[in-house]
C-alpha positions as CSV (number, residue, x, y, z in Angstrom):
1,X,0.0,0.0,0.0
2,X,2.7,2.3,1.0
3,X,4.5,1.6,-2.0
4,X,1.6,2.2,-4.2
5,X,0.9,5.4,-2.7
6,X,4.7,6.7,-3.7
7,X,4.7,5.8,-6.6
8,X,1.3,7.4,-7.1
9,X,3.2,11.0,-6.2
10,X,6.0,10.3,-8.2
11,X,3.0,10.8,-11.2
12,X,1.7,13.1,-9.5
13,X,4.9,15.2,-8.9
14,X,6.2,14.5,-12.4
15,X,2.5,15.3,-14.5
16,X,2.9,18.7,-12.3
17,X,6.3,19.8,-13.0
18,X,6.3,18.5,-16.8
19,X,8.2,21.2,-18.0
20,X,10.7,21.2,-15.4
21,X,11.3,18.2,-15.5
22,X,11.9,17.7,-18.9
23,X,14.1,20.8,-18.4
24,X,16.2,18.6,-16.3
25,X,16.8,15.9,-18.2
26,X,18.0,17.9,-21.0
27,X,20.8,19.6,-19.3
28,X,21.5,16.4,-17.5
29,X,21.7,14.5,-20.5
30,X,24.0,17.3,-22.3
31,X,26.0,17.6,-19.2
32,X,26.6,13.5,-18.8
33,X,27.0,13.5,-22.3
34,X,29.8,15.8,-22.4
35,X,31.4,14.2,-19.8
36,X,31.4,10.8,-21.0
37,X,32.8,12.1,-24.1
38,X,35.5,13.8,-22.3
39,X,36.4,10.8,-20.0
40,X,36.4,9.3,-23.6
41,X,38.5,11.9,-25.2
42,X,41.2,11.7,-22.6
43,X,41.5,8.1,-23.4
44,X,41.9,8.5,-27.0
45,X,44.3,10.8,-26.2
46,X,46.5,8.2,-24.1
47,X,46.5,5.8,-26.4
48,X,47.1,8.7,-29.3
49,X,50.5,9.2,-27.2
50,X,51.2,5.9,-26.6
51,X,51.1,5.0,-30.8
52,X,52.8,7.8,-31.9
53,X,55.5,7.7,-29.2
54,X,56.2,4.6,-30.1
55,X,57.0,5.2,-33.7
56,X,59.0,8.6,-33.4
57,X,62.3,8.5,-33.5
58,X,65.5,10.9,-31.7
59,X,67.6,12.6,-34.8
60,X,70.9,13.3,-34.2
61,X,72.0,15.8,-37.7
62,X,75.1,15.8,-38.8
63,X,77.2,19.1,-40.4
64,X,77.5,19.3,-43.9
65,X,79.7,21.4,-46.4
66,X,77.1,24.4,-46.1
67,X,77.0,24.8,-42.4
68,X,80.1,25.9,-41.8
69,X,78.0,29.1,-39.9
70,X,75.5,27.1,-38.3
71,X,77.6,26.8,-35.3
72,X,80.3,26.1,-32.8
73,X,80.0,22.3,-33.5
74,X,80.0,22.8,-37.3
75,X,83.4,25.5,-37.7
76,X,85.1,22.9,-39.0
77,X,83.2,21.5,-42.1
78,X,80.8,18.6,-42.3
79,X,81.2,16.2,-40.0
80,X,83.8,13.0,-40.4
81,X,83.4,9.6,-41.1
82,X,85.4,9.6,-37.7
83,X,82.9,11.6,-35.8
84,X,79.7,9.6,-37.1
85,X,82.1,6.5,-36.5
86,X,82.5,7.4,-32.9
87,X,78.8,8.3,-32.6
88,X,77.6,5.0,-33.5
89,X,79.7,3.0,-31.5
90,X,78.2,5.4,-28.2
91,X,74.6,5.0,-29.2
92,X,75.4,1.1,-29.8
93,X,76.7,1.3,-25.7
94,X,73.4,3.2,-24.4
95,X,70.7,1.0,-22.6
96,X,67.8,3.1,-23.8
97,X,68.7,2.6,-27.4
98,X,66.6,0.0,-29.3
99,X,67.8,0.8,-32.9
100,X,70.3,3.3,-35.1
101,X,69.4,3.5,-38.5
102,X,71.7,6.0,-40.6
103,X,69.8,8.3,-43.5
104,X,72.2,9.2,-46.2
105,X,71.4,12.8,-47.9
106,X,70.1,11.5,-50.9
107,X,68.0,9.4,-48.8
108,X,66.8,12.7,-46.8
109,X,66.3,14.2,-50.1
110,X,63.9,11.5,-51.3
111,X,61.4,11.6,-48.3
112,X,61.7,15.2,-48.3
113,X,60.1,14.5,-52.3
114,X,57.4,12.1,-50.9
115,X,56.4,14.7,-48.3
116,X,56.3,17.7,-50.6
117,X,55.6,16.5,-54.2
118,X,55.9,19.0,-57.2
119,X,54.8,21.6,-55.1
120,X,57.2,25.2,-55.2
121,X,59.0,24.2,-52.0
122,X,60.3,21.2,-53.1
123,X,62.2,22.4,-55.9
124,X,64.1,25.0,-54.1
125,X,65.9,22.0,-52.0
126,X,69.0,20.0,-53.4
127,X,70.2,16.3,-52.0
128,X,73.5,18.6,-50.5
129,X,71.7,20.6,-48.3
130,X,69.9,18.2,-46.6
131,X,71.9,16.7,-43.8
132,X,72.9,13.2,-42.5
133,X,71.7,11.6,-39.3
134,X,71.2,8.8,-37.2
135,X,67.8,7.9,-36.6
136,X,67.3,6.7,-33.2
137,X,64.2,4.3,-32.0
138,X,64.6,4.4,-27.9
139,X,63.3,2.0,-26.0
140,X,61.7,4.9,-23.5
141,X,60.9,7.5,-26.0
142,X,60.6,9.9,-22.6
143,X,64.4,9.3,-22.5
144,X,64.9,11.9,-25.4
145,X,67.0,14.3,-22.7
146,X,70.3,11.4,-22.5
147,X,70.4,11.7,-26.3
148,X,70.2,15.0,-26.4
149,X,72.5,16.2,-23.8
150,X,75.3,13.4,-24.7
151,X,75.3,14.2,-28.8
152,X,74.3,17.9,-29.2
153,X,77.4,19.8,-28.3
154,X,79.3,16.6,-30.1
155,X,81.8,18.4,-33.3
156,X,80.5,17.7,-36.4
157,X,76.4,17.5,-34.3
158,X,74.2,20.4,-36.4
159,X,71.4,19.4,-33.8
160,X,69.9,16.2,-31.7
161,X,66.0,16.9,-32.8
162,X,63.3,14.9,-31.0
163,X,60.7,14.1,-33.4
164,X,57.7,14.1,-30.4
165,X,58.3,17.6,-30.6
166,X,55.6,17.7,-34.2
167,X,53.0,15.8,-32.9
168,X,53.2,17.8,-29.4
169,X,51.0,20.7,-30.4
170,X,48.0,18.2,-31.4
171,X,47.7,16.8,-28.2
172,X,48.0,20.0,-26.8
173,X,45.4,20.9,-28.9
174,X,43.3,18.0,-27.8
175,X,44.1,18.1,-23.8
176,X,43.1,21.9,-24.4
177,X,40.0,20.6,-26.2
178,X,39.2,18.0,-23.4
179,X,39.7,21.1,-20.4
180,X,37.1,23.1,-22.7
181,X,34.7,20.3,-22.8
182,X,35.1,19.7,-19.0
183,X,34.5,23.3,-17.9
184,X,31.1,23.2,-20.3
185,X,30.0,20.1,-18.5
186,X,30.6,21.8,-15.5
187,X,28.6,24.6,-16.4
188,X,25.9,22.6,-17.4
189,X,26.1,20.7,-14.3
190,X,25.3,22.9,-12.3
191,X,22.2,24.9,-14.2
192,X,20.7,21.0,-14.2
193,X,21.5,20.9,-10.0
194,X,20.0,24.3,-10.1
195,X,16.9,23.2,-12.0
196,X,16.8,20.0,-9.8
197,X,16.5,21.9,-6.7
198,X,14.0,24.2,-7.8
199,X,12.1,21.4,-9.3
200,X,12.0,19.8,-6.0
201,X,10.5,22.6,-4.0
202,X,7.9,23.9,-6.8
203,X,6.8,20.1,-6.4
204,X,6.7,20.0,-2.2
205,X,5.5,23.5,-2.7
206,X,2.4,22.5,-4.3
207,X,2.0,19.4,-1.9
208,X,2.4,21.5,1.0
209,X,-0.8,20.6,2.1
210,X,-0.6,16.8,1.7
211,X,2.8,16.8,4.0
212,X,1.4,19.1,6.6
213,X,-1.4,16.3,6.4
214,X,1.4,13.0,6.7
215,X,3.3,14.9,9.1
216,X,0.4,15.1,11.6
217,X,-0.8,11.6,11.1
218,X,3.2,10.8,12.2
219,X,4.7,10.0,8.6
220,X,8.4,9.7,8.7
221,X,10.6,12.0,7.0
222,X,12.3,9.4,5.1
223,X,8.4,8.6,3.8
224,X,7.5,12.6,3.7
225,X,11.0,13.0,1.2
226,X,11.0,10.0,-0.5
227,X,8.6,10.8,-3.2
228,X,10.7,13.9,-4.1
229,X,13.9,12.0,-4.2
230,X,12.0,9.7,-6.7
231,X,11.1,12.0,-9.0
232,X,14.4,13.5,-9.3
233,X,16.2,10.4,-9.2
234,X,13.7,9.2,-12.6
235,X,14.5,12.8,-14.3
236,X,18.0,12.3,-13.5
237,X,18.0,8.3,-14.9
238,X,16.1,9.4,-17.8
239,X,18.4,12.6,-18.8
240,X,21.6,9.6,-18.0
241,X,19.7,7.5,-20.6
242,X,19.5,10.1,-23.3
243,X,23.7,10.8,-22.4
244,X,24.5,7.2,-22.9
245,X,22.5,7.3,-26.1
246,X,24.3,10.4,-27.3
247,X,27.7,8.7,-26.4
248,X,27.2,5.7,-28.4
249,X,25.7,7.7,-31.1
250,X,28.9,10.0,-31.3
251,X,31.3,6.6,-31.1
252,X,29.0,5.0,-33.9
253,X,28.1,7.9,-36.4
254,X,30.8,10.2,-35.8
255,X,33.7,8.0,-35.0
256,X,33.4,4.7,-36.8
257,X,31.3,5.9,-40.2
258,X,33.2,9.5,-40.1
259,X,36.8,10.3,-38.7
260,X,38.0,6.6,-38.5
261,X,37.5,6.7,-42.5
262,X,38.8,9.7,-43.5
263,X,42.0,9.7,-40.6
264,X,43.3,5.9,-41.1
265,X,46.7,6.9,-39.1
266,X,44.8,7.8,-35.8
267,X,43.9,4.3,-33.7
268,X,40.8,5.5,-32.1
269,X,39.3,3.6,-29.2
270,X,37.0,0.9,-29.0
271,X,33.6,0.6,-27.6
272,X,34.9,-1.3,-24.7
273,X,36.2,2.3,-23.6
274,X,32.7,3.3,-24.7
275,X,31.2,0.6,-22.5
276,X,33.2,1.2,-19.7
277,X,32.2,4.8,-19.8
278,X,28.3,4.2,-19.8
279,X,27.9,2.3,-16.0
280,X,29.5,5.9,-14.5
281,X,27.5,8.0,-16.6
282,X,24.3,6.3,-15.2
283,X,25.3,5.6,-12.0
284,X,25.9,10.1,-11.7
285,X,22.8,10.9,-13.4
286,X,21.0,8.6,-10.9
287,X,22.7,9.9,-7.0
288,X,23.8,13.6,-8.4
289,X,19.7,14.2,-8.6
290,X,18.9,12.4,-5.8
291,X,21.1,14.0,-3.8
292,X,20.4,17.3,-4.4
293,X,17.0,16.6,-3.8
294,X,17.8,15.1,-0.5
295,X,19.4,17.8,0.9
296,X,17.0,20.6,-1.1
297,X,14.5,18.9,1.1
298,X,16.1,18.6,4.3
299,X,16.1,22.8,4.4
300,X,12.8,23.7,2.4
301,X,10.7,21.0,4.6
302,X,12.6,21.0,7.8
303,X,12.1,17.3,8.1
């Protein structure tokens, strides 16, 4: 009996406060659904750094003939056979060294073609101004600093030149992305509280009279609050719902059917990220109402 007369007030509640409460479950569902995506965006972002630190390599550039000005370690000419020699024999000794792989100038000069193509650029390059290095695949690519402070005041060293150094600004650009998306959710998380807690009291507002009514026959506050808490915890559910569907609809249409296609170098997550994403989502959209409500109620019915 008790039961059904809750659950009779949750309608109640919920037919009264219609627009409210659909109110709520939009900016709950937006705010959830931004941040699931973000929690989702931070993980494609790991794993971003994780592939691509793996494949860049530490380039140590030797002088040529036409650096003779380019610095202390280059007043002498190009760099000898000696020098490189030496060089290779020092990386061969280093523990955070996985591989050396030597690039000739011609050989610099030919992916500097791929790159480029016929555009202008590429014609105003020749095979003897492009130097030779040592391409260098570290074990720890976070290890860049031994390389560079061992080799880059080295004679016949133009410069030790991490290549993490071009793909830096894009996760910048990302983590920057991610912040933004975080400080909208957080915006939006608090006009839905907001919305919550007013939603709550227009709804014991216009049951003042039925509580004055329990509260004289000796209802308990838990049974006095719990239909509020209900109702917010439903809106709250419901708005999770819609979050989870916009999650999965982002992964599926935008991810999968969109970027993965037209961006084949990127590894972008999988829906068990997506999946392991969607129990939190619910699970906040659920207690953040209910909560709110809890304590809205604790002050507006002094119960």
């Amino acid at each position: 009996m008790r039961a059904q007369f809750v659950l009779s007030e949750i309608g109640v509640g919920l037919r009264r406060n219609l627009t409210m409460t659909f109110a709520v479950i939009v900016s709950v569902a937006l705010s959830l659904g931004l941040f699931g995506a973000s929690l989702l965006m931070r993980d494609q972002v790991s794993t971003m750094k994780g592939y691509w630190y793996d494949k860049v390599n530490v380039s140590i550039f030797f002088c040529n003939k036409n650096d003779a000005e380019s610095g202390a370690n280059c007043a002498k000419g190009a760099a000898t056979q000696q020098q490189k020699n030496d060089i290779k024999a020092e990386l061969g000794r280093l523990p955070i060294v996985q591989k050396v792989t030597y690039e000739s100038s011609d050989q610099a000069y030919k992916h500097y073609k791929e790159q480029f193509g016929d555009t202008p650029v590429a014609g105003l390059v020749t095979p003897d101004q492009l130097p030779e290095s040592y391409r260098v695949k570290l074990k720890d690519p976070t290890k860049f600093t031994v390389i560079k402070s061992a080799f880059s005041e080295r004679p016949g060293v133009m410069e030790v030149q991490d290549q993490r150094d071009t793909v830096e600004p894009l996760f910048n650009l990302l983590n920057g992305m991610n912040i933004a998306a975080l400080v909208v959710m957080g915006l939006m998380l608090v006009v839905a509280l907001m919305l919550i807690v007013n939603t709550v009291r227009v709804s014991a507002f216009s049951r003042r009279r039925e509580t004055g009514i329990m509260r004289l026959v000796g209802a308990s506050s838990f049974y006095i609050q719990m239909p509020f808490i209900l109702e917010a915890a439903i809106a709250g559910l419901l708005g999770a719902a819609f979050a989870c569907v916009l999650i999965v609809g982002g992964k599926y249409i935008l991810v999968n059917n969109w970027l993965a296609e037209r961006i084949q170098v990127i590894n972008f997550i999988g829906w068990d990220s997506v999946v392991a994403v969607l129990p939190l989502v619910l699970l906040i959209g659920l207690l953040m109402p209910a909560l709110a409500a809890f304590f809205a109620l604790r002050k507006y019915l002094k119960v």
